[in-house]
SEDOLUM-129943 format. One line per 5 residues: number of its first residue (from 1); for each residue x, y, z of C-alpha. Coordinates in steps of 0.02 Angstrom, whole numbers, plus 32768, in hexadecimal, padded with zeros to 4 digits. Example, Ala and Ser with C-alpha at 12.3 -4.5 7.8 and 13.67 -1.06 7.14 Angstrom:
<atoms>
1) 8267 7F1F 8186; 82AC 7FCB 8165
</atoms>
This chain:
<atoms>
1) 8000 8000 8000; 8063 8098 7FC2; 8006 8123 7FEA; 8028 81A8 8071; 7FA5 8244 8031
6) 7F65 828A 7F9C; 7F32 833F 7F77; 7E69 8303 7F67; 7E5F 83A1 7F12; 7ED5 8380 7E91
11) 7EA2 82CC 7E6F; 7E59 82B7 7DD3; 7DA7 8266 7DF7; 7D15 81E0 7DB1; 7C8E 8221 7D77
16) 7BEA 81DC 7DF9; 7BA6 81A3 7D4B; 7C4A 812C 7D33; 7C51 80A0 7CC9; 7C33 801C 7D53
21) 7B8D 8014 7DAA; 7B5F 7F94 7E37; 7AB2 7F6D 7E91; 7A69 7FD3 7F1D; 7ABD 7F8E 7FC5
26) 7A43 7F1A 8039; 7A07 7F6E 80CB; 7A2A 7EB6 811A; 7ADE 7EE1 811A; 7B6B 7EAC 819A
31) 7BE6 7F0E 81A4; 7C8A 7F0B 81EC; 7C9B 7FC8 8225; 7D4E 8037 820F; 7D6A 80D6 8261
36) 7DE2 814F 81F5; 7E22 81DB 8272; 7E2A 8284 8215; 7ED4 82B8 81C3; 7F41 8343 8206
41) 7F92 835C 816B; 7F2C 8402 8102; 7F2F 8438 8048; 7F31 8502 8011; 7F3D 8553 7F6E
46) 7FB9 85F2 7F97; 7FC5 863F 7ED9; 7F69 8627 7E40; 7FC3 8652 7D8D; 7F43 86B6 7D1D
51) 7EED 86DF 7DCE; 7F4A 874A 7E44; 7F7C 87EA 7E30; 803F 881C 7E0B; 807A 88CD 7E34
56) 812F 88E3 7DCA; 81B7 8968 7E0E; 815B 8A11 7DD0; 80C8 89DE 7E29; 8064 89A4 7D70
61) 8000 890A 7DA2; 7FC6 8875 7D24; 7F7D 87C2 7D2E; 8004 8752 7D6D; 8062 86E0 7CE1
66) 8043 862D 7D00; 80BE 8590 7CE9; 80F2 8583 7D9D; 8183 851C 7DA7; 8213 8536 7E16
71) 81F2 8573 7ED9; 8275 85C1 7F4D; 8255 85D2 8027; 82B0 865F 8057; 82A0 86A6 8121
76) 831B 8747 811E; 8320 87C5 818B; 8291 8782 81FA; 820B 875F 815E; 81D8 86E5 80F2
81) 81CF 86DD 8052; 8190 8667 7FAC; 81E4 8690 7EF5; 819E 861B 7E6F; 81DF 8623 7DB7
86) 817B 8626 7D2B; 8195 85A7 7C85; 812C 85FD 7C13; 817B 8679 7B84; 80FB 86F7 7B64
91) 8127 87C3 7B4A; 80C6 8826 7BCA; 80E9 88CC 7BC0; 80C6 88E0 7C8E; 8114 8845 7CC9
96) 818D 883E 7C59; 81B1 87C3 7BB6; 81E1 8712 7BB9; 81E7 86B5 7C4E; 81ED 870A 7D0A
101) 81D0 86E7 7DC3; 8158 8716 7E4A; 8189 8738 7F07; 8128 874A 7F9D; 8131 8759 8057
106) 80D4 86CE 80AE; 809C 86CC 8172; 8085 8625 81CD; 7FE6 862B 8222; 7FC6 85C1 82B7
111) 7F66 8521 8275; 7FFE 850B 8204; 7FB6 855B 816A; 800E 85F5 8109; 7FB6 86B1 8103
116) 8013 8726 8071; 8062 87C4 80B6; 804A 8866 8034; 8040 884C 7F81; 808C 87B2 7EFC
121) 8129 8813 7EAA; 816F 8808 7DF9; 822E 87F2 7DEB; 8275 887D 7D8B; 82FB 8811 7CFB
126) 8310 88B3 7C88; 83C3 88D6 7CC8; 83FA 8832 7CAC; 83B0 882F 7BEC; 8309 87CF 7C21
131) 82EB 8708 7C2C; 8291 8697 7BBB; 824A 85FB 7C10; 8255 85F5 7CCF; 8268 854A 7CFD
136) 82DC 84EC 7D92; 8354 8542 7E11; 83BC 8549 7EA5; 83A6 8574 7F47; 8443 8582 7FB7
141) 8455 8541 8061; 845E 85FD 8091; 83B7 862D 8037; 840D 866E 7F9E; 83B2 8651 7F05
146) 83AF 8634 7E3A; 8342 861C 7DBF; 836C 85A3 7D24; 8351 85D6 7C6B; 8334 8535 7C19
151) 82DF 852F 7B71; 838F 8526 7B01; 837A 85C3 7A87; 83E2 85B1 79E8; 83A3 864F 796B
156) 8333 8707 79A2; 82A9 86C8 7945; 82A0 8639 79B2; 829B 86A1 7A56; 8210 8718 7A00
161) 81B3 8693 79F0; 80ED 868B 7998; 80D2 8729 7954; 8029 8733 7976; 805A 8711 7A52
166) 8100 8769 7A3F; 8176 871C 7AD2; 8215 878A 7AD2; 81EE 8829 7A58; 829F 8877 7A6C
171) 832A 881B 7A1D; 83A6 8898 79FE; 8439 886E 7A3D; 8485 8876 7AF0; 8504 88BD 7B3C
176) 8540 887A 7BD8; 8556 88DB 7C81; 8595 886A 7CED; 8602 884E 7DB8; 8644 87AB 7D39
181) 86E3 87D1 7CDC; 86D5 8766 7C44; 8638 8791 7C1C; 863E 884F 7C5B; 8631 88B2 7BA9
186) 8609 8834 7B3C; 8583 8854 7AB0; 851B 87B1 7A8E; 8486 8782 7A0F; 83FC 8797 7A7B
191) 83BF 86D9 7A83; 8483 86BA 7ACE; 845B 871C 7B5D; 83D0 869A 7B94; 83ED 85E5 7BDF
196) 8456 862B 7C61; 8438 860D 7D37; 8407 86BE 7D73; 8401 86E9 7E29; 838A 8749 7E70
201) 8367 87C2 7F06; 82DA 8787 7F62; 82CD 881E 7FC8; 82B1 88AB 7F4D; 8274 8831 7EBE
206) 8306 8841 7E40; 8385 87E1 7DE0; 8433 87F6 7E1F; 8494 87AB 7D94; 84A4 872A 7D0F
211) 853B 869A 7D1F; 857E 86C0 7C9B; 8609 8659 7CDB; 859C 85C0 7CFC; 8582 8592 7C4D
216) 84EC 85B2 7BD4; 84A1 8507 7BBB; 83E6 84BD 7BDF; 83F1 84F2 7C94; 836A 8489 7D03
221) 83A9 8487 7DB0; 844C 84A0 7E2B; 8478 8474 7EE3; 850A 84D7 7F4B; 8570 846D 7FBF
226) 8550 84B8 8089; 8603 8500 806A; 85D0 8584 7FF1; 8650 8546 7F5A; 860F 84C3 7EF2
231) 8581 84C7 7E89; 853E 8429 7E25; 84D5 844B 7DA6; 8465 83E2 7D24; 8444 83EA 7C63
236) 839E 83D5 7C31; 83CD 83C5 7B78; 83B9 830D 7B04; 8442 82F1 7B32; 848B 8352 7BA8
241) 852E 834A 7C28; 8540 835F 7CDE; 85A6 83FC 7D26; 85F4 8444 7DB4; 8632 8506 7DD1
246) 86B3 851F 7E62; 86B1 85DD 7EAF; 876A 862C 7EC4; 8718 8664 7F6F; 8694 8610 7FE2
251) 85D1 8672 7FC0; 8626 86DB 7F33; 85FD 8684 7E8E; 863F 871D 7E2D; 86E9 86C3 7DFA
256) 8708 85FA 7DF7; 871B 8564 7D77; 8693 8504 7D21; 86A8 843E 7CF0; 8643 83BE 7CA6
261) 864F 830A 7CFC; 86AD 8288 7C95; 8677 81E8 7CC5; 8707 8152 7CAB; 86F2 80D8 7C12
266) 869A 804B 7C62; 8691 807C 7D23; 8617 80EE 7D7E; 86A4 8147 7DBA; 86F1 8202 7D61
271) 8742 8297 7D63; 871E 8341 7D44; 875C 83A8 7CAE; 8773 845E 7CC1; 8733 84C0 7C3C
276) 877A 8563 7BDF; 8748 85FD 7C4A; 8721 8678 7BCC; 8695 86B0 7B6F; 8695 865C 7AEF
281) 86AB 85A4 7B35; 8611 85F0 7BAB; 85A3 8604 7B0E; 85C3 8568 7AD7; 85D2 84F0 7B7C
286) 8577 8452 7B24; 85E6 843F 7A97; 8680 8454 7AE7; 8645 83E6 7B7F; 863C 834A 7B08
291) 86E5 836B 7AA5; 872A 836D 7B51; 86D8 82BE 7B5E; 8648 82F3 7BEB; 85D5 826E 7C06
296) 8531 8270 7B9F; 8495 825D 7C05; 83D9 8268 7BD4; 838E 82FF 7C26; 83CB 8343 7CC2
301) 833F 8383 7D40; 8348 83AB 7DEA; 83C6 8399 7E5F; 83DE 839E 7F23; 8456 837A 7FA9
306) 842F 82F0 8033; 846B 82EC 80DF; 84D8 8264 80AD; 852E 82EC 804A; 8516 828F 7FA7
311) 84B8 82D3 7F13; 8410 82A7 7EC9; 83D5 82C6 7E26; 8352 829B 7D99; 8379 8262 7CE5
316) 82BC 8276 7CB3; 82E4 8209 7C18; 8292 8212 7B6F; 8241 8197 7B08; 82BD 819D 7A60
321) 833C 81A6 7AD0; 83C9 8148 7A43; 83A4 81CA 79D8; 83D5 8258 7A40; 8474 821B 7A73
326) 8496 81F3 79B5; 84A7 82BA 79AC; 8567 82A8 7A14; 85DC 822C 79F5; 85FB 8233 7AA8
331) 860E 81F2 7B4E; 8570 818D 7B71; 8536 8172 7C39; 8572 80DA 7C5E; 84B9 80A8 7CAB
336) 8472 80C4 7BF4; 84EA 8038 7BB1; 84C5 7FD1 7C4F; 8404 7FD1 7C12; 8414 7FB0 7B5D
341) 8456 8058 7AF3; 84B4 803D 7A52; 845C 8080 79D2; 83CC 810C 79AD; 834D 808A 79D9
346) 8374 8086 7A74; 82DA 80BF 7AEC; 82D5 811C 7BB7; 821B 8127 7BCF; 821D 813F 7C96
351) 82C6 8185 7CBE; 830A 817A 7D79; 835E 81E2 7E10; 841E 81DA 7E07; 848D 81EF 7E9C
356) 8539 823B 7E7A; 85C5 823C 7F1E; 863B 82C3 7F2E; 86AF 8259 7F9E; 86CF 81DB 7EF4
361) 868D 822D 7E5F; 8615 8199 7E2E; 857E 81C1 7DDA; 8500 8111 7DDC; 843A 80FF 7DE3
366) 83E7 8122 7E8C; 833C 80E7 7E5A; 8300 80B3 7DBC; 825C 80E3 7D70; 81E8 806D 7D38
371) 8148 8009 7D7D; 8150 7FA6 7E25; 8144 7EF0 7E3E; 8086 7F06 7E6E; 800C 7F10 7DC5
376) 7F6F 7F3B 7E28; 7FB1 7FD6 7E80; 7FCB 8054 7DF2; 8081 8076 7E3F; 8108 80BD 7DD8
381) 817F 8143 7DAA; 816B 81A8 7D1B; 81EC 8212 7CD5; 8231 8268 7D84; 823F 8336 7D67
386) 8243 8378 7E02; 8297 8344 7E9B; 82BE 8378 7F4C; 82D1 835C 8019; 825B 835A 809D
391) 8289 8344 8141; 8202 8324 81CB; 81E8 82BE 8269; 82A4 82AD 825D; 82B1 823C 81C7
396) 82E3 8272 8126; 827D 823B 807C; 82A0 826A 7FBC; 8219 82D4 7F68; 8219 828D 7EB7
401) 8194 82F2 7E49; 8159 82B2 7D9C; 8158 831E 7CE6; 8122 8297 7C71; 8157 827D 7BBD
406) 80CE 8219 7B8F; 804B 81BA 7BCC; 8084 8101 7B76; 80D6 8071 7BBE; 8076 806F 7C56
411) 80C4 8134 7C84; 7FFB 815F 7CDC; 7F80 80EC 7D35; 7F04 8090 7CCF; 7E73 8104 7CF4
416) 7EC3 819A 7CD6; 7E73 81FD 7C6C; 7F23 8238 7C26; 7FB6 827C 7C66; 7FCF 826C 7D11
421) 806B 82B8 7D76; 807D 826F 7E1B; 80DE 82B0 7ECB; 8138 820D 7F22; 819D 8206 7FBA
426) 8227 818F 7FE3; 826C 8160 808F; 8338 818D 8098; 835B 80F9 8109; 8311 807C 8079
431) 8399 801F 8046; 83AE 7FEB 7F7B; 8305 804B 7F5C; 82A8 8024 7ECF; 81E9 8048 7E9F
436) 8189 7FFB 7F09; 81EA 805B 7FB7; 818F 80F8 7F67; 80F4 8152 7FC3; 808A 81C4 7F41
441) 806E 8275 7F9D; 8008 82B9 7F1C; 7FC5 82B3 7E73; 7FB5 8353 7E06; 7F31 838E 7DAB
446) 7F01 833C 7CF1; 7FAA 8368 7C69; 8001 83DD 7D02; 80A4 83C4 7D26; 80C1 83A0 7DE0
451) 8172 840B 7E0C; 81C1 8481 7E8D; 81AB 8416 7F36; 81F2 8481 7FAA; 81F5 8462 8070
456) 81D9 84E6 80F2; 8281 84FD 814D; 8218 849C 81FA; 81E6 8404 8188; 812F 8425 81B5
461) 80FF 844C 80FC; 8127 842B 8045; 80F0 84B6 7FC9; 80D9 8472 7F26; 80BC 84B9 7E5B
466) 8041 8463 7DF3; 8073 84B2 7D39; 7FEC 84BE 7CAA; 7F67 8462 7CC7; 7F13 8401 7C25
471) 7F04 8483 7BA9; 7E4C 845A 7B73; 7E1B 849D 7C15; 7DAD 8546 7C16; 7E2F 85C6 7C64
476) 7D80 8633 7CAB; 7D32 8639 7D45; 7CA4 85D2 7D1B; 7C0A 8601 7D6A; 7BB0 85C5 7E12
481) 7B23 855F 7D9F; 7BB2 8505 7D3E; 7C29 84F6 7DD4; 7BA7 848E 7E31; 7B8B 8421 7D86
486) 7C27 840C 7D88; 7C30 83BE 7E38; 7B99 8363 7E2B; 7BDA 8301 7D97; 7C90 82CA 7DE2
491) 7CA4 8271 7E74; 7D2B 82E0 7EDD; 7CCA 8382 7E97; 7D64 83AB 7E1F; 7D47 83B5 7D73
496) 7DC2 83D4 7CDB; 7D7A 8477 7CC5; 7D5B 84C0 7D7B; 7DB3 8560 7D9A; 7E43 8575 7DF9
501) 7E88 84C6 7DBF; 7E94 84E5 7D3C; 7F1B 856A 7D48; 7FC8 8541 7D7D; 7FC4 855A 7E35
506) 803A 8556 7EC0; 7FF9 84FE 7F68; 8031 84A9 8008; 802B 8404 806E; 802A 8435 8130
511) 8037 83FE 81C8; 80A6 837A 818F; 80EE 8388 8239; 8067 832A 8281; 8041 82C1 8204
516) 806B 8205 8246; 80D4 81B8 81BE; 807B 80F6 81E4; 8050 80E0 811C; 810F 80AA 8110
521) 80D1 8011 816B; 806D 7F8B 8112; 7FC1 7F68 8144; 7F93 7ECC 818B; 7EFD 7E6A 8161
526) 7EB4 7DBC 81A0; 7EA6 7D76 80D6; 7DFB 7D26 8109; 7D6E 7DA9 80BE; 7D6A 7E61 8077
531) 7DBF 7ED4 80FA; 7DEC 7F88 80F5; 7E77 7FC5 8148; 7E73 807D 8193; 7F33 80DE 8192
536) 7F0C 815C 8218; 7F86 81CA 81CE; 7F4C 81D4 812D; 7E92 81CC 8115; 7E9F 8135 809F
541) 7E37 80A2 8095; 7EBE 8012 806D; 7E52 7F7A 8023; 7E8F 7EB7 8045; 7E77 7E99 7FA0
546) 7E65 7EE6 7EC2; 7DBB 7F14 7EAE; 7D38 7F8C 7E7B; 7CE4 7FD9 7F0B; 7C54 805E 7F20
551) 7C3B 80AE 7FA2; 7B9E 8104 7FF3; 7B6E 818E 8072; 7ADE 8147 80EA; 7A50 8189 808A
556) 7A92 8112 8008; 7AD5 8192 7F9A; 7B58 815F 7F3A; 7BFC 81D2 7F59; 7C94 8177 7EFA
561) 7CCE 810C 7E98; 7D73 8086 7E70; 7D9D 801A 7DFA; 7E28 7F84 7DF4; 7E84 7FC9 7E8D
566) 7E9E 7F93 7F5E; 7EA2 803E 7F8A; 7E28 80D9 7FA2; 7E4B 8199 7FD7; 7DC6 81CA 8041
571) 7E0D 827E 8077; 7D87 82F3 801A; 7CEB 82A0 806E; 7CBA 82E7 8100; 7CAB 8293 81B2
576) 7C17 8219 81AB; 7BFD 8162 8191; 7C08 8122 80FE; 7BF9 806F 8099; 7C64 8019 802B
581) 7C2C 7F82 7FC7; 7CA8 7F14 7F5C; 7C6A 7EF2 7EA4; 7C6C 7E3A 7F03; 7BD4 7E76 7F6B
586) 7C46 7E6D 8018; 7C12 7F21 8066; 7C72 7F79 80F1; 7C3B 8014 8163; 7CC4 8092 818C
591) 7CBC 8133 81F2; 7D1D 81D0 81DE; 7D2B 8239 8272
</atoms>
């Protein structure tokens, strides 16, 4: 039984009217009766893209851009505040063109929820030339923080974009101002000046600089070592390298050496390879990384430091893999040629979390994706994206988040209407994990992305981006007659075209605190009849058995539905008692208090 709590609100839903229908239950029934105690952990929507309001540096305000991706914590000087990039290239002559961020001071309340402080606030890029697509980040174990231009840009018309939704309307070229001596000067083509990391200001809402000395490749994500020195930083690019920049100086990343990691022919151990440190070689980091025999991998995502000091990342994969790495005649991962690659046919449908260690340079699979040994519980790993720490009740579990790139081989549940992204958690201690050690969190909204897990600095909650929602769904405010239509006709009252989900939103998860992490246990069950089994922590019905299941309020109204599964989340019905009938006929009673 895998699962520790899903965002009911984000779960995509059966329609009441299903394909399955069973007979009325007997009034005769027996039931054995289950008490479900109520779940401490709470769900909140904190910003809405398309929604909220935005006020920019001369006090204009606009609608904010949507796309959320990437989210930074940062307490300074006695606040706290929320910065969340933004994917989406679109020209908006308020916010700004291309991509951007949002910041915002949040306020803990009491009951563990989060209360906004003054106004959402548009980061100011026009001294630094502007960014393109928002996407990954760092955030430094002192709070500092940058936002990564993926999106590889190759020619101005391609950063200009359709000219009928205009993304970056300027594309004269640039001319560099910058505290970084090679770059400081330099006049680029306005499409080199993107795919940089850019750090930001959280304070006054304003980009700092570009690292110009970091390289200009498809920048996902970075992690600083607790020393202030070494950055690690992934490639998001078919295929891409891995890279490390070492500061001159400790918190000064002004002046230092970049190097791509060189893995040894055969072996999972390497080396580094320092590259050129000027312009140039910047502008050009890919192809110089592979004729200075970097190691090839298939999509670089996120990346985060564990306590163990060792570093986690995920190759997100991509189904024509063989063909991508046909575009190098380079250094292959030696995990690809482990699983089959020798040629363009060659296929990475799931992709997997990698673990690199400082203390020997080896670079091997930490968890591969794929289905688990179960068939009848729907678990798997799709195509990890996102990926970070949380650290409650003093254990330590890996926050793997899912961007799909498709929906065959088994990459979504069988009664998913689609694409699904899902949230999973995975114990630290678990030794040789695989699949089936993973706990789902949460599952995002239909076609959304699930990305930007990040913890509160006391554990207690997890703020989370889902990033545009299924496209066929009507951006409006729908009105109160067709929002109850809506609910009547799906079973957790979310349908694909309810407003706000379907806007890219940012939320959290609290109270994790006091959430009782017991759904890492296994249920027990007698193996003699039907039997539910309550988690307390969790608010999910664990069944001893694959079935399809209704289940009914008192007055006999039916209020869900399941098909071909041993498991049911409960959390969006209210307290009450409640019936659950097998498609067997076997009927249980449960409460929730």
């Amino acid at each position: 039984m895998r699962n520790i709590f899903t965002i009911s609100l984000l779960l995509l839903a059966f329609s009441s009217n299903a394909q399955v229908n069973f007979e009325p239950i007997d009034s005769n029934y027996g039931p054995k009766t289950v008490i479900v105690p109520g779940n401490p952990a709470s769900f909140q929507i904190l910003f809405t893209g398309g929604v909220d309001v935005v006020r920019n540096h001369k006090d204009e305000f606009a609608l904010a851009k949507e796309w959320h991706d990437f989210l930074g914590f940062v307490e300074k000087g006695g606040k706290t505040y929320l910065i969340c990039n933004h994917e989406m290239n679109v020209g908006n002559p308020v916010l700004g063109d291309g991509g951007g961020m949002t910041v915002w001071q949040v306020k803990k309340e009491a009951n563990g929820s989060w209360s906004r402080v003054g106004e959402f606030r548009n980061v100011d890029f026009s001294e630094v030339g502007g960014t393109m697509a928002n996407c990954g980040g760092i955030q430094a174990p002192n709070g500092r923080i940058w936002t990564a231009e993926e999106w590889m840009q190759y020619s101005n018309p391609g950063i200009y974009g359709d000219p009928c939704n205009p993304g970056t309307r300027d594309t004269n070229d640039f001319t560099i101002d910058s505290d970084i001596d090679l770059a400081d000067g330099a006049t680029i083509d306005k499409y080199e000046n993107y795919n940089w990391m850019v750090e930001i200001d959280v304070e006054n809402a304003k980009a700092l600089r570009k690292q110009y000395n970091m390289g200009r490749f498809g920048h996902e994500g970075g992690v600083i070592t607790p020393d202030m020195k070494t950055v690690y930083l992934t490639d998001d690019t078919s295929p891409g390298c891995f890279y490390k920049f070492e500061a001159s100086t400790a918190n000064d990343f002004t002046e230092g050496q970049l190097y791509v990691y060189k893995q040894d022919a055969g072996k999972y151990t390497g080396a580094w390879a320092a590259l050129p440190m000027h312009m140039d070689s910047m502008l050009n980091v890919q192809d110089i990384a592979v004729r200075l025999g970097g190691t090839l991998f298939m999509r670089g995502e996120w990346i985060d430091m564990a306590k163990n000091g060792k570093i986690y990342w995920t190759e997100t994969g991509r189904d024509d893999a063989g063909k991508s790495f046909a575009k190098y005649k380079g250094n292959v991962a030696q995990h690809h040629t482990d699983r089959g690659y020798t040629d363009n046919t060659y296929t990475d449908y799931f992709g997997r979390v990698m673990v690199f260690d400082p203390a020997d340079n080896s670079m091997k699979v930490f968890l591969e994706g794929g289905d688990g040994a179960t068939a009848n519980d729907g678990l798997h790993m799709s195509n990890p994206d996102g990926l970070t720490f949380l650290n409650v009740g003093g254990k330590e579990y890996l926050v793997i988040q899912e961007d799909l790139n498709g929906i065959s081989e088994g990459r979504v549940p069988s009664h998913a209407l689609g694409a699904v992204c899902e949230v999973f958690l995975l114990n630290m201690t678990q030794a040789n994990p695989n699949v089936d050690h993973l706990k789902r969190l949460a599952i995002g909204t239909l076609g959304a992305e699930v990305t930007g897990a990040r913890a509160s600095s006391d554990g207690t909650t997890l703020f989370l981006n889902i990033q545009h929602p299924f496209s066929g769904m009507n951006t409006s405010k729908p009105s109160a007659a067709r929002l109850k239509k809506s609910y009547e006709n799906t079973a957790f009252g979310i349908g694909l075209d309810v407003y706000p989900y379907n806007h890219s939103m940012t939320v959290a998860i609290n109270n994790l605190d006091d959430f009782v992490w017991t759904s890492f246990q296994e249920p027990g069950f007698s193996g003699h009849a039907f039997e539910v089994y309550p988690n307390p922590a969790t608010r999910f019905l664990k069944l001893s058995r694959v079935t399809n299941a209704n289940v009914y309020d008192v007055e006999g109204t039916l209020v869900k539905q399941v098909m071909n599964t041993n498991q049911i989340d409960i959390a969006d019905l209210p307290a009450g008692t409640y019936l659950i009938k097998a498609s067997e006929g076997e009927t249980v009673k449960f409460v929730i208090e």
